[in-house]
C-alpha positions as CSV (number, residue, x, y, z in Angstrom):
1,X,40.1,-26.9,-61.4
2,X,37.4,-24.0,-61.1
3,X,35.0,-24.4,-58.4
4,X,31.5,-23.7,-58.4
5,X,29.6,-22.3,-55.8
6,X,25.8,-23.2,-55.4
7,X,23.9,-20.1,-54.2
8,X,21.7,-20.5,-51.0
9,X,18.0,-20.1,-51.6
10,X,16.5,-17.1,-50.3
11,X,13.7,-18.7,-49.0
12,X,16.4,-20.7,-47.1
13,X,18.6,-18.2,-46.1
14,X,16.0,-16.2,-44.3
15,X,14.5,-19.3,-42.4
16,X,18.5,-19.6,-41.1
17,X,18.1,-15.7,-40.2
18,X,14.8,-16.3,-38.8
19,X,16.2,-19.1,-36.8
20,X,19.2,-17.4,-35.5
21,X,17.3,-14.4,-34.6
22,X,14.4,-16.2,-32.5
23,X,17.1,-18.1,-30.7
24,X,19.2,-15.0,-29.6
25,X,16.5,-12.9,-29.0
26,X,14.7,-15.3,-26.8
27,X,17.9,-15.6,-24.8
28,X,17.9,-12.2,-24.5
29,X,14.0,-12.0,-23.9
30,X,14.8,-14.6,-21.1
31,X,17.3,-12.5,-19.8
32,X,15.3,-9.9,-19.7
33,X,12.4,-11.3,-17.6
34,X,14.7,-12.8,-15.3
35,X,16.2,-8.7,-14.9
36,X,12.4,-7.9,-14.4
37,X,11.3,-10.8,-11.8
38,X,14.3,-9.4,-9.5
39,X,12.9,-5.6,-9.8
40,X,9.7,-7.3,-9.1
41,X,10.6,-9.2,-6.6
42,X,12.8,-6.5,-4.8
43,X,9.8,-4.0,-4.9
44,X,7.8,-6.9,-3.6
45,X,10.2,-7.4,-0.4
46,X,10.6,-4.0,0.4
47,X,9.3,-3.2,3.8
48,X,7.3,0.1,3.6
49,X,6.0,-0.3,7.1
50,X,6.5,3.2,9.0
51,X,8.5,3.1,12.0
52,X,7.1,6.2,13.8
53,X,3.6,5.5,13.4
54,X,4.2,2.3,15.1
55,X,5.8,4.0,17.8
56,X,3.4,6.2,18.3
57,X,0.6,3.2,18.4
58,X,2.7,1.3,20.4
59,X,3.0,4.3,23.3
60,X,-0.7,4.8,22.5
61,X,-1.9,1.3,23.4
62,X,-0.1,2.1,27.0
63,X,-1.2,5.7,27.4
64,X,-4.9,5.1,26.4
65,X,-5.8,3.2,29.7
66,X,-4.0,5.9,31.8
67,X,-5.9,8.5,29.5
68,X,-9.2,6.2,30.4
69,X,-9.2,6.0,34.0
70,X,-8.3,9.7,34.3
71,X,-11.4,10.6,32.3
72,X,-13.7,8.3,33.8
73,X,-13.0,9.8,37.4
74,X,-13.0,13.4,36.0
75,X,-16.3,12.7,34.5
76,X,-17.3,11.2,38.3
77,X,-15.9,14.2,40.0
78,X,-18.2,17.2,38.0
79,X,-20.7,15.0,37.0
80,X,-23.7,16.5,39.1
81,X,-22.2,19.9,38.3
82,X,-23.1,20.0,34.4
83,X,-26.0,20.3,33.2
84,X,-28.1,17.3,31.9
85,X,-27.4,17.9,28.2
86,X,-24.1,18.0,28.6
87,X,-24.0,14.3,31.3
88,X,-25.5,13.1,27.9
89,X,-22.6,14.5,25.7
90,X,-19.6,13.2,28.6
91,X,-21.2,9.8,28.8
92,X,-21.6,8.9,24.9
93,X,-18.3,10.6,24.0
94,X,-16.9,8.8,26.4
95,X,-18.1,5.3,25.1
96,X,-17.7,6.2,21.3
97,X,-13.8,7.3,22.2
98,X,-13.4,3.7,24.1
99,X,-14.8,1.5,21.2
100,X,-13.2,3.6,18.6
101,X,-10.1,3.5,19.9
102,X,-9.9,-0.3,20.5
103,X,-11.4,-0.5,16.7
104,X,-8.6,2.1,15.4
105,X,-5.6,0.5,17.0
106,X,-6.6,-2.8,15.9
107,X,-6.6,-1.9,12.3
108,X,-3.3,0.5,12.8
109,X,-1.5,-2.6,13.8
110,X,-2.7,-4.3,10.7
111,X,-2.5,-2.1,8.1
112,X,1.1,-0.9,8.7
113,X,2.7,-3.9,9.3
114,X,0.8,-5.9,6.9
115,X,0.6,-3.5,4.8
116,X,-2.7,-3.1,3.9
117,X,-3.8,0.0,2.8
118,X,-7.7,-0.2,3.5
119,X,-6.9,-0.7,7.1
120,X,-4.5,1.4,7.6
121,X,-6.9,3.7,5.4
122,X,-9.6,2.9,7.9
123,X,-7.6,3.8,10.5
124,X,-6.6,7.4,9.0
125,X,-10.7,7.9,8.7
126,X,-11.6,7.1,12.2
127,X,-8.9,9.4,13.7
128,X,-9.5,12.7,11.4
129,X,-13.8,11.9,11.3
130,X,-14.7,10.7,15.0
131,X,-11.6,10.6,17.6
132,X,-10.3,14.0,16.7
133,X,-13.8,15.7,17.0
134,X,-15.0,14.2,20.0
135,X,-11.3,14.8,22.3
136,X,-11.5,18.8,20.4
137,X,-15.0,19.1,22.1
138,X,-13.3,17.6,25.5
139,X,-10.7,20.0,25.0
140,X,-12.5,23.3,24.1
141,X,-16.2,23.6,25.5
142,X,-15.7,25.3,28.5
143,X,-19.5,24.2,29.3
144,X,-18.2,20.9,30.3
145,X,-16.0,22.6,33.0
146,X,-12.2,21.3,32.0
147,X,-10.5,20.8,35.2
148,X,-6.1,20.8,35.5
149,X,-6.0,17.1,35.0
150,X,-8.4,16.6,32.2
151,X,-6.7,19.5,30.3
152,X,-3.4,17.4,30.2
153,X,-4.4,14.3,30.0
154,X,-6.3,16.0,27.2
155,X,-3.5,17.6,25.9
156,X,-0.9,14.7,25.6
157,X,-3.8,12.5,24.1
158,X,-4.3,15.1,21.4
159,X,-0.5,15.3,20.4
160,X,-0.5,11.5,20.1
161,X,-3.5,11.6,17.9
162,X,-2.4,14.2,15.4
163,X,1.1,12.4,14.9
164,X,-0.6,9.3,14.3
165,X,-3.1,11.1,11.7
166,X,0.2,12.7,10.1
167,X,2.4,9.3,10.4
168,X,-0.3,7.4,9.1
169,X,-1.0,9.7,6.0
170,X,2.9,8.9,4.7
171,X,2.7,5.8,5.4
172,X,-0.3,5.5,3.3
173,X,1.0,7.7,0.7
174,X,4.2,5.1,0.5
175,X,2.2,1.9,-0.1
176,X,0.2,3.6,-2.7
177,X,3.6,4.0,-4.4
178,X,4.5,0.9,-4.4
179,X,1.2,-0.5,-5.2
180,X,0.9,1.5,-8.5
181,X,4.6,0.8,-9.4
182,X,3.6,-3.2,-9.0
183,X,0.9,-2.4,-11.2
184,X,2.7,-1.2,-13.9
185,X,5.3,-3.8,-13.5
186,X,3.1,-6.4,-13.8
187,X,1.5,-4.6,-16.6
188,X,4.2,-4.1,-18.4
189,X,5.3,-7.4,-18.4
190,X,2.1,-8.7,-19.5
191,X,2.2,-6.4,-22.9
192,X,5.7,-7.2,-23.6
193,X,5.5,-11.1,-23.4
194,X,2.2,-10.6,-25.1
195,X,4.1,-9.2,-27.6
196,X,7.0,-11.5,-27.9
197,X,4.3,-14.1,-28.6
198,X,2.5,-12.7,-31.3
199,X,5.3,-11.4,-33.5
200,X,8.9,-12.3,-34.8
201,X,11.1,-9.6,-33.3
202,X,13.4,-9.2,-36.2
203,X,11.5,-9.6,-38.9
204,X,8.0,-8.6,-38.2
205,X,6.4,-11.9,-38.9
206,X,4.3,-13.9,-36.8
207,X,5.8,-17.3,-35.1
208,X,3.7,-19.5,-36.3
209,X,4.8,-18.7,-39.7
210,X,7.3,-20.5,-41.7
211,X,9.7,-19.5,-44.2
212,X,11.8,-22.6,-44.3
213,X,10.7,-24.2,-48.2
214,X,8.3,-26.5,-47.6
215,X,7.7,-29.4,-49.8
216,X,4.5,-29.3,-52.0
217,X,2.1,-31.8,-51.2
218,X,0.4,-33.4,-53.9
């Protein structure tokens, strides 16, 4: 007895393609973002806090008191021996390096192990543009009449500045990193499911296009 076999409407057939194809790419698709939320998520949890610059603020915060005291009774001890312009100088160096420094390690603290890069970026500014300048002129003008103890006290405070000014610059350079590669991950997962949502990725046709036959409607 021959058997006859009733073709499959196009129209039908490529609905069942469409079908099969939005379902298993979807999974995939799925897949997919799931793959990307863990890279996200990894670069997310990754500590980029840098150990040496905390070190170095964390001897800091002890030194700077010794460093204090030491200046204040050098200061005392030539005082009447320099010249009034240079009293001036001592005395308001002096107070900008104190406030500063209370200002600076505040926002070291912050921005490296909160990771924030406009304070640690604040930080890097007031080392290198006031706290560097002002302990260089301590350092260097003999006019202010550097005595033994000043010149180490100096000495040590400058080396702790510098490697924080260094330390801080990678650190900084680090958290950019991984700020612009969470920018473009994000980004990039914005486009894609943008994307997936406005086009069929087999076929090239949107979603909210049918190609099942549809009835007519009278």
């Amino acid at each position: 007895m021959p058997v006859f076999y009733s073709p499959v409407p196009e129209n039908l057939q490529m609905g069942l393609a469409y079908m099969g194809g939005s379902v298993f790419t979807n999974n995939r698709t799925m897949d997919s973002d799931f793959n990307r939320e863990q890279e996200d998520a990894s670069v997310v949890n990754e500590l980029v806090s840098h150990l040496p610059l905390q070190m170095l603020l964390y001897f800091n915060l002890f030194y700077f008191p010794c460093w204090w005291f030491s200046a204040v009774f050098m200061l005392e001890v030539k005082y009447y021996h320099l010249p009034g312009y240079y009293q001036a100088l001592l005395i308001t160096g002096l107070v900008l390096v104190t406030v500063i420094e209370v200002i600076r390690l505040y926002l070291g603290y912050i921005g490296n192990l909160k990771e924030k890069v406009p304070a640690l970026a604040a930080f890097w500014l007031l080392s290198f543009t006031f706290q560097l300048p002002v302990l260089l002129f301590f350092i260097t003008d003999e006019g202010v009449i550097i005595l033994p103890l000043e010149r180490a006290v100096h000495s040590i405070y400058l080396i702790f500045l510098l490697a924080q000014i260094l330390a801080s610059f990678l650190a900084l350079r680090t958290m950019t990193r991984k700020l612009t590669l969470l920018f473009h991950l994000r980004q990039l997962g914005k486009v894609e499911s943008m994307r997936h949502a406005e086009m069929s990725p087999i076929y090239g046709l949107p979603y909210n296009r049918s190609v099942l036959p549809v009835s007519p409607t009278h």
